[in-house]
C-alpha positions as CSV (number, residue, x, y, z in Angstrom):
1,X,143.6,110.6,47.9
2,X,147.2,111.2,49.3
3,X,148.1,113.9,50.9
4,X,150.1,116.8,48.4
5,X,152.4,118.9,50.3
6,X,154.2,121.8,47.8
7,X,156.9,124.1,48.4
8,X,155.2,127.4,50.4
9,X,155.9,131.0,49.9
10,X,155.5,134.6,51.1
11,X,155.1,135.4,55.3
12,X,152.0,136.6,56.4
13,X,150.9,137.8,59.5
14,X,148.6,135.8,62.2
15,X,146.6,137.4,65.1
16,X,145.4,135.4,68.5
17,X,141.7,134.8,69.4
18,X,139.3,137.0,70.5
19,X,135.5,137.6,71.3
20,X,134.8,139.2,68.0
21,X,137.6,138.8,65.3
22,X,140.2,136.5,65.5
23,X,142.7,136.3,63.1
24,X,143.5,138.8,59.7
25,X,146.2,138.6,57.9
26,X,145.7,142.1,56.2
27,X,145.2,140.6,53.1
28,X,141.9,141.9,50.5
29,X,139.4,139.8,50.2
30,X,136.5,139.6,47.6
31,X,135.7,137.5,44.7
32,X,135.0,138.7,41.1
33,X,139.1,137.9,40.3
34,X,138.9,135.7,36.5
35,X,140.8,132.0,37.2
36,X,142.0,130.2,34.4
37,X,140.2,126.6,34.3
38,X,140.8,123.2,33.0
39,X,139.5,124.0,29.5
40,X,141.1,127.0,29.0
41,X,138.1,129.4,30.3
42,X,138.0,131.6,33.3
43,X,135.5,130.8,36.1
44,X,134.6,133.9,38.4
45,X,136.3,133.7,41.7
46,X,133.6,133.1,45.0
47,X,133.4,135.5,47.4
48,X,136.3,135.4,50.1
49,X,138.6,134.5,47.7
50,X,141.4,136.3,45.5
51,X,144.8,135.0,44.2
52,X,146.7,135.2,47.4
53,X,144.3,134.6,50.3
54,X,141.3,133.0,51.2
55,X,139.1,133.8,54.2
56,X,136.8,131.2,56.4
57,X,134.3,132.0,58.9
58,X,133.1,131.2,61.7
59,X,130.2,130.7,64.0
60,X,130.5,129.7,67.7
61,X,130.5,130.2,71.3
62,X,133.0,132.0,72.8
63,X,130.6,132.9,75.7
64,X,128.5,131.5,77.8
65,X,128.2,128.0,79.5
66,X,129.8,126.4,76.5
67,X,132.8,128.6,75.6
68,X,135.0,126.4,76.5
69,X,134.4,123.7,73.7
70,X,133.5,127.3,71.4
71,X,136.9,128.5,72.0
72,X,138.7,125.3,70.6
73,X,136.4,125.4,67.4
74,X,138.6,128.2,66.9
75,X,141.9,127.6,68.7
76,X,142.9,124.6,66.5
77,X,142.3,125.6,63.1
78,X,144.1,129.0,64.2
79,X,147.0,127.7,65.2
80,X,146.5,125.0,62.1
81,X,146.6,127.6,59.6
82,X,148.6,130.2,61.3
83,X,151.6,128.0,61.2
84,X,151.0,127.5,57.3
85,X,150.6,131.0,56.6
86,X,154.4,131.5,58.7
87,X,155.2,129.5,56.1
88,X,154.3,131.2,53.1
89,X,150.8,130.1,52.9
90,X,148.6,127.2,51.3
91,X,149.0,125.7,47.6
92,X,145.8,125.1,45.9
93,X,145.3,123.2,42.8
94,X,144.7,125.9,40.9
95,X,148.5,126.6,40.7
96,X,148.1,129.7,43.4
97,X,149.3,129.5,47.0
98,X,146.6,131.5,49.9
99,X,147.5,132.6,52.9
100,X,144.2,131.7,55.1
101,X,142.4,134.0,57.1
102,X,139.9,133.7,59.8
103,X,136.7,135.8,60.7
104,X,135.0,134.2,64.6
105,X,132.2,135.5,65.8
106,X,130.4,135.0,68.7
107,X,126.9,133.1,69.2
108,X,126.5,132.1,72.8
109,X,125.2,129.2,71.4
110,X,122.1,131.0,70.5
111,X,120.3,130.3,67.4
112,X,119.1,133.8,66.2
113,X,122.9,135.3,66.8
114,X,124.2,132.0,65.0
115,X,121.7,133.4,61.9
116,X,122.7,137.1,62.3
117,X,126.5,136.4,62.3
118,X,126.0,133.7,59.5
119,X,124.5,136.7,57.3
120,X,127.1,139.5,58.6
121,X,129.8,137.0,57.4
122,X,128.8,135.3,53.9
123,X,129.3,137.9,51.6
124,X,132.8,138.3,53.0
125,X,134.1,134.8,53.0
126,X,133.7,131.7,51.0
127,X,133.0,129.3,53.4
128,X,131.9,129.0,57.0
129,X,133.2,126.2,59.0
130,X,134.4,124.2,62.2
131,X,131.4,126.2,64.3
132,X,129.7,124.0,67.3
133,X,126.3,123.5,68.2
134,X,123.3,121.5,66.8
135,X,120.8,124.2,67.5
136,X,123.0,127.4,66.2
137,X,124.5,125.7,62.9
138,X,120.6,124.6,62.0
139,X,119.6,128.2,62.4
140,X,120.9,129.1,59.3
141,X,121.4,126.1,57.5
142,X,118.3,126.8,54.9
143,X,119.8,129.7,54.2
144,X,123.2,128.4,53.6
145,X,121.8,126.1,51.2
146,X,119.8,129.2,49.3
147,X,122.8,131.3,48.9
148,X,125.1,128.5,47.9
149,X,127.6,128.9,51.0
150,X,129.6,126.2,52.0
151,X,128.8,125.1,55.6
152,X,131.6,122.6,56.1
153,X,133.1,120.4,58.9
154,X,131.3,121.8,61.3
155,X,131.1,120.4,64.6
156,X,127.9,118.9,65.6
157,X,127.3,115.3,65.3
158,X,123.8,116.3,63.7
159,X,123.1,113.4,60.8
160,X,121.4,116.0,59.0
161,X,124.2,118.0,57.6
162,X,126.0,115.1,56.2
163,X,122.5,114.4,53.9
164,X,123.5,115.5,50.5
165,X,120.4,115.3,49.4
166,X,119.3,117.2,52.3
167,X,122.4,119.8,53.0
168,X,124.0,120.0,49.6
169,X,126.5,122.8,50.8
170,X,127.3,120.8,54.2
171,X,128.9,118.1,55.7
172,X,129.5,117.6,59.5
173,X,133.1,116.5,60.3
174,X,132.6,115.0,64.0
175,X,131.0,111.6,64.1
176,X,126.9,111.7,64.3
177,X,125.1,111.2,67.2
178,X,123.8,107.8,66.5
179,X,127.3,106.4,65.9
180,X,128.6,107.7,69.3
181,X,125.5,106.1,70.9
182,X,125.5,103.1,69.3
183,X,129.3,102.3,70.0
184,X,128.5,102.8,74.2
185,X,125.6,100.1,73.3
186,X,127.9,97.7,71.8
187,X,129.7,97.8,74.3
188,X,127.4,97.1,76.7
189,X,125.6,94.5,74.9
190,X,129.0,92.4,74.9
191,X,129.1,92.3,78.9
192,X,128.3,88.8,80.5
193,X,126.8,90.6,83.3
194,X,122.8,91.5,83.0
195,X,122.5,95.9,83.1
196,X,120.0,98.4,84.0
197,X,120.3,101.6,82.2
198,X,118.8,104.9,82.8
199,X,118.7,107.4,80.7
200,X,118.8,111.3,80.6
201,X,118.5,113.3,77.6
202,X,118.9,116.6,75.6
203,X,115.0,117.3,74.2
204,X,116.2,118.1,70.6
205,X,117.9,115.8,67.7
206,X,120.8,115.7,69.9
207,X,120.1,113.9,72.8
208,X,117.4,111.9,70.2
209,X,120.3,111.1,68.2
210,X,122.5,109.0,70.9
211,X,119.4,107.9,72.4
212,X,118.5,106.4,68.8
213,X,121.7,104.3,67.7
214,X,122.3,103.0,71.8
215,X,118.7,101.4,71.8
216,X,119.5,100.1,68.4
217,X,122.5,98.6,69.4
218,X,121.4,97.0,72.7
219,X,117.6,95.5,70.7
220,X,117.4,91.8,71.2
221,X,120.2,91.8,73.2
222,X,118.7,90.1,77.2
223,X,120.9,91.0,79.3
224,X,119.6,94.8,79.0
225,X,116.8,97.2,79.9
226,X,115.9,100.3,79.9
227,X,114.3,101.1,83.4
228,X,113.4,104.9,83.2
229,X,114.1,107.4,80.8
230,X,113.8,111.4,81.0
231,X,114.6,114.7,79.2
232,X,115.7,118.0,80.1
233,X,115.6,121.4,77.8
234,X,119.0,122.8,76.7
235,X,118.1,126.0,78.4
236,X,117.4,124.3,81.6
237,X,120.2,125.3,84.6
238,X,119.4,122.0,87.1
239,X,118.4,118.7,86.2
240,X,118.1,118.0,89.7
241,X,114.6,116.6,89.7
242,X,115.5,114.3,86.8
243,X,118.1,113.1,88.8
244,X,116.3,112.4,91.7
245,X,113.7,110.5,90.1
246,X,116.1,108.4,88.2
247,X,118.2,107.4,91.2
248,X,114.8,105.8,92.1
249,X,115.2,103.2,90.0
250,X,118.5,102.0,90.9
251,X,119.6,101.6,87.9
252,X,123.2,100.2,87.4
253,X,123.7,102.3,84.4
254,X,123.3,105.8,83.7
255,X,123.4,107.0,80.0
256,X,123.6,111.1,80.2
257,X,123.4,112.6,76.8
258,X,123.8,116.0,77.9
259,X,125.6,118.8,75.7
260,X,125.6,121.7,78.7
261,X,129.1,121.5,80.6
262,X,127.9,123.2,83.9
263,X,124.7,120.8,84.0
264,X,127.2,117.9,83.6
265,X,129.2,118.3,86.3
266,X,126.4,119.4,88.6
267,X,124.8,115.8,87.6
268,X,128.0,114.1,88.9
269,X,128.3,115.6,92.2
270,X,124.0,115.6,92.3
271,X,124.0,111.7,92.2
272,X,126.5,111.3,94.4
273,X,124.6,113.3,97.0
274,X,121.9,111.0,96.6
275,X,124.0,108.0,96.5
276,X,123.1,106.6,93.4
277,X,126.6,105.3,91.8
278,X,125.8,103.9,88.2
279,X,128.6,103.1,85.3
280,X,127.9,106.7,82.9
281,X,128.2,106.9,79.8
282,X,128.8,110.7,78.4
283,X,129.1,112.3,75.0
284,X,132.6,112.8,73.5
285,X,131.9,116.3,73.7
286,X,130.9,116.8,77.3
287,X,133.5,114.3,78.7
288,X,136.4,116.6,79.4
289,X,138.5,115.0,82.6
290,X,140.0,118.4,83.5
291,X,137.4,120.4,82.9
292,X,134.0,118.0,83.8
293,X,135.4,115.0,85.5
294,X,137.2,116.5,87.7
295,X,135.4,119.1,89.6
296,X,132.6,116.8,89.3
297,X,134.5,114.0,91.3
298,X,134.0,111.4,88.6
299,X,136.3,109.5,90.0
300,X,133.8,108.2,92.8
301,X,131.6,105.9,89.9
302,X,132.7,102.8,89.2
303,X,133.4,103.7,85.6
304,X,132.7,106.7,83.5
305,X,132.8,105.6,79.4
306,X,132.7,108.3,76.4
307,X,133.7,107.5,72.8
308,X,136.6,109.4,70.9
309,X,138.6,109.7,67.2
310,X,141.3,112.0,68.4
311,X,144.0,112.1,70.6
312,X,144.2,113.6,74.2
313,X,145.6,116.9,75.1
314,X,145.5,116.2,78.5
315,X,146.9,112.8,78.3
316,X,150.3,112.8,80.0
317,X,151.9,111.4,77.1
318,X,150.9,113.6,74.3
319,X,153.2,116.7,75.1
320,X,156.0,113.9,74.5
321,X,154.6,113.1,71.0
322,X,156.5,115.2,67.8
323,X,152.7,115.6,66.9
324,X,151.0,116.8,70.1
325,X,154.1,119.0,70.7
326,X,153.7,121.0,67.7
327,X,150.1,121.7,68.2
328,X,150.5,123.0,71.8
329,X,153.3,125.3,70.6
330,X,151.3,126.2,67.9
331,X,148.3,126.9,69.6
332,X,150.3,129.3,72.0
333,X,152.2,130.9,69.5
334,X,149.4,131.3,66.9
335,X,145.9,131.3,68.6
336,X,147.1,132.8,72.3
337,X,146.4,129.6,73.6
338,X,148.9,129.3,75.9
339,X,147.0,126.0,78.2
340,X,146.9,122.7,77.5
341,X,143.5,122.4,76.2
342,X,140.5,120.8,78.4
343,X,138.3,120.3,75.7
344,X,138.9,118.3,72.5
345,X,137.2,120.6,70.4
346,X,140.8,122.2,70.2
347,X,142.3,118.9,68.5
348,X,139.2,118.6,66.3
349,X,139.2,122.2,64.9
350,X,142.9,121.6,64.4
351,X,142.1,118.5,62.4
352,X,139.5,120.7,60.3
353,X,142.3,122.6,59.2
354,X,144.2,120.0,57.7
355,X,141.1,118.4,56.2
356,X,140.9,121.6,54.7
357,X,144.1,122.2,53.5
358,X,144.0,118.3,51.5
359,X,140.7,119.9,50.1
360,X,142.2,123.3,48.7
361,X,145.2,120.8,47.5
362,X,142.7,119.4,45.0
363,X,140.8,122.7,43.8
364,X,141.4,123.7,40.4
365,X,139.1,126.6,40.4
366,X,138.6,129.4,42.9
367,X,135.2,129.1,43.3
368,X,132.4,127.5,45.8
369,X,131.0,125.0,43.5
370,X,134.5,123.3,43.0
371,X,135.0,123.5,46.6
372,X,132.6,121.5,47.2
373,X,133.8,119.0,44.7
374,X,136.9,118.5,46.0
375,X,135.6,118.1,49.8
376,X,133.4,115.1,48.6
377,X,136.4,113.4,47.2
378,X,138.6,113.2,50.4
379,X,139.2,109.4,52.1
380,X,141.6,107.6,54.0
381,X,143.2,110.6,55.2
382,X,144.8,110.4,58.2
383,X,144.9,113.9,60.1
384,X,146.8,114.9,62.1
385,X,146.6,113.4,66.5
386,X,144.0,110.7,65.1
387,X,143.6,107.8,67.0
388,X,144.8,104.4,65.3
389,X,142.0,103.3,63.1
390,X,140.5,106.5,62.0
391,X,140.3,108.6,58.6
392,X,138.6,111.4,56.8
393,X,136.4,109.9,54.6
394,X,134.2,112.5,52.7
395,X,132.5,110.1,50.3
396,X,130.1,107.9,52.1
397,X,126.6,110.0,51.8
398,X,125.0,110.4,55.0
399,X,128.1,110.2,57.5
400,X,130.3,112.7,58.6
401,X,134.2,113.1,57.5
402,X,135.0,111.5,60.7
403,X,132.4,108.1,61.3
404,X,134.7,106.0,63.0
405,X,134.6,106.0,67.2
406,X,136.6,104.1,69.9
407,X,135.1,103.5,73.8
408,X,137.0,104.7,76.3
409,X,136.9,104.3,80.4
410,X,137.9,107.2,83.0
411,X,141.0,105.9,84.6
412,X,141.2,108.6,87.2
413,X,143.0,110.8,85.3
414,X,142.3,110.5,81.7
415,X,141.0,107.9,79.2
416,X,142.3,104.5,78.4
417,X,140.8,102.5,75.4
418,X,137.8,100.0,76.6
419,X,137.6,97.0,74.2
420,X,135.1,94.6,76.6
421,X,132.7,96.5,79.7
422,X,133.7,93.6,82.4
423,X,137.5,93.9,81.4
């Protein structure tokens, strides 16, 4: 599918972020508005719909140990869409052109609030997207799925939400779990050196997930073991004890697949206390250099590896790029984001808007059902600040729009591509 860009018209108006609300353009919103289709009938408009706008929601942290990462989710695809609607708005296949609102609300990346804002938002837009969190966005996924609302590119590498037979009405956009775990095993399969690896994980699918595709990825291979492995709970504030005991086994290796920021960078000042300096290898989402590596003086371990699809923020060249340049002085001037962004969830939110924007481009009715149509029928689109090598590909059942990772070492600064471990 190539990418259809059509002459925009009519200003509209774009707010910054906050806790509650983020961004309303002022326009009404409501289905029940008769659309001419393909055969000459009239299919009734979804809800969060009309002729002129279209309104997404959203559920995600914006406080609490992981608003950070929650405050991207919304950044990007604010500044994404608030730069089209300066424009004159969206076309859609249907012949109309939207401006594209946004409703945020926030979970603390709790579960029941995740629920309650999914069912204070549905009836007011037509789909809910780009929201983080395994936990939260399965909170309310049955329900989703019962009401026929579209629960789309969100961002949790969960493999169940990109099951259609599973999650009809979903489909995660960031790569799943598995994939990001099974790239770091690869990686250290291919080493002519023979590894230790301990390994700390999230109790729940997530840290089950990575901990599943790097075991597959390292089986048969003799040159690696597993020496200890623990869990910690998600609500847990220290992992200290963990630590301690896997220091113990002096393991060369540490594999951390830990989705709390704050217990991150406690971890890498904890080990270093106990002087236990392994390689690490952390989840793309909790592997921020400015905001984890950093303050947790990463820079002390002989090599810290995560995985990534997206471009850098923080990497000293991006600001130099025409790409990265726009989306920084969008994100100021449309989501009050006026920092260079820590976390990458502002990239990948950002990304979601232009996914969505190739999906609307091939809607020929205003109405969930052929929404979801369309999304299934995206690939080999190339989003904007991807890395070389990777696409939205909506078609393959069971992966995510985004599948395809690249391993990356800690240079001190930021990330540099890792194609062999002893390299």
């Amino acid at each position: 599918m190539s990418t259809k860009r059509r002459k925009m018209r009519v200003a509209s108006v774009v707010a910054g972020i906050g806790v509650i609300a983020v961004l309303a353009a002022g326009c009404s919103r409501g289905g029940g508005t008769p659309n001419s289709t393909e055969d000459g009938g009239s299919a009734e408009a979804s809800p969060g719909i009309t002729d002129s706008s279209i309104t997404l929601g959203i559920t995600t942290p914006l406080s609490g140990p992981t608003a950070g990462p929650g405050t991207c989710t919304v950044a990007g695809i604010t500044a994404y869409f608030g730069a089209k609607n300066a424009e004159g708005g969206v076309e859609f296949g249907d012949g109309n052109t939207r401006t594209v609102e946004i409703e945020a609300l926030d979970d603390e990346y709790d579960p029941q609030k995740a629920k309650a804002n999914y069912d204070q938002l549905k009836s007011s837009v037509f789909a809910m997207t780009s929201g983080l969190g395994t936990p939260t966005n399965r909170a309310w996924r049955e329900a989703a799925i019962a009401d026929e609302v579209p629960q789309v590119l969100i961002q949790t590498g969960d493999p169940i939400f990109s099951s259609q037979e599973e999650s009809p009405w979903q489909l995660g956009f960031v790569p799943i779990y598995q994939n990001e775990g099974q790239a770091f095993g690869e990686l250290l399969a291919g080493s002519a050196e023979e590894h230790t690896v301990a390994i700390l994980s999230q109790n729940d699918d997530y840290g089950e997930g990575y901990v599943e595709g790097f075991k597959a990825a390292i089986e048969g291979a003799d040159n690696i073991e597993v020496v200890k492995e623990l869990t910690y709970e998600a609500t847990d504030t220290s992992v200290d004890a963990q630590l301690t005991e896997l220091a113990g086994s002096g393991a060369d290796v540490f594999f951390n697949a830990m989705s709390i920021t704050p217990l991150v960078i406690s971890s890498l000042q904890k080990t270093q206390e106990l002087g236990w300096l392994p390689s690490w290898f952390l989840p793309s989402n909790t592997s921020s250099p400015s905001a984890i590596l950093e303050p947790g003086g990463a820079a002390a371990f002989p090599g810290v590896y995560t995985v990534a699809f997206a471009q850098s923020a923080a990497a000293p060249t991006f600001a130099e790029s025409e790409e990265g340049a726009a989306f920084l002085e969008q994100l100021k001037e449309y989501a009050n984001y006026p920092d260079v962004p820590a976390f990458p969830h502002c990239v990948w939110s950002y990304q979601i808007g232009a996914t969505l924007e190739e999906v609307f481009g091939n809607m020929t009715e205003p109405t969930r059902e052929n929404f979801m149509e369309a999304l299934r029928d995206v690939s080999g689109f190339t989003a904007p600040l991807m890395l070389e090598g990777s696409t939205v590909d909506t078609t393959e059942d069971g992966q995510p729009a985004v599948s395809t990772v690249q391993v990356q070492k800690y240079n001190g600064k930021g990330y540099a591509p890792a194609e062999s471990w002893d390299q």
